[in-house]
C-alpha positions, -999 to 999 in steps of 0.1 A, spaced: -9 -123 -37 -1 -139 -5 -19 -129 29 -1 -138 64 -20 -166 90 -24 -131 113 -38 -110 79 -14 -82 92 12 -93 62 0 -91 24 33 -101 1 29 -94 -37 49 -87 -70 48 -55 -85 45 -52 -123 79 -57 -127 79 -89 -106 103 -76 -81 87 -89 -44 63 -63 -21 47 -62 8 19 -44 27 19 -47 64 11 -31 99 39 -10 113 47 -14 152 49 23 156 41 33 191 10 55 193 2 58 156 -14 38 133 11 32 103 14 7 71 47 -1 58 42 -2 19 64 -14 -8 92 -34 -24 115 -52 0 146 -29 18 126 5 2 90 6 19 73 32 26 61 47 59 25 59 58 -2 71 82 -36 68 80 -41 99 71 -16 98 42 -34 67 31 -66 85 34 -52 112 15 -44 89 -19 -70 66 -16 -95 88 -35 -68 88 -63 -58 54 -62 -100 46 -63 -102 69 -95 -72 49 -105 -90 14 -101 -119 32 -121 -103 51 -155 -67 40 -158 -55 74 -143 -50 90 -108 -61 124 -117 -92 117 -136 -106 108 -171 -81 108 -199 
């Protein structure tokens, strides 16, 4: 994992090894991420992110987004 000089730029491989990045978006009035492998990100608020975090934390935690298994 690879972090920017301006920490607004977070590059990474996925699983597969294909490159992916996390980084602020420059969307005017809204804060926005841009998430994902290169030429396919995707667009997300901070709501949205606010909205999966409690599954990707449960994720980090058990192995699985919706709970124990």
């Amino acid at each position: 994992m690879k972090i920017d000089s301006t920490n607004r730029v977070v590059e990474f491989t996925d699983y597969y090894g294909k490159r992916c990045s996390l980084h602020n978006s420059s969307l005017a009035g809204t804060a926005a991420i841009w998430l994902g492998p290169e030429n396919d990100c995707m667009h997300l608020s901070v709501e949205q992110v606010s909205e999966l975090l409690p599954f990707l934390e449960n994720f980090v935690r058990t192995g699985y987004i919706g709970g124990d298994k």
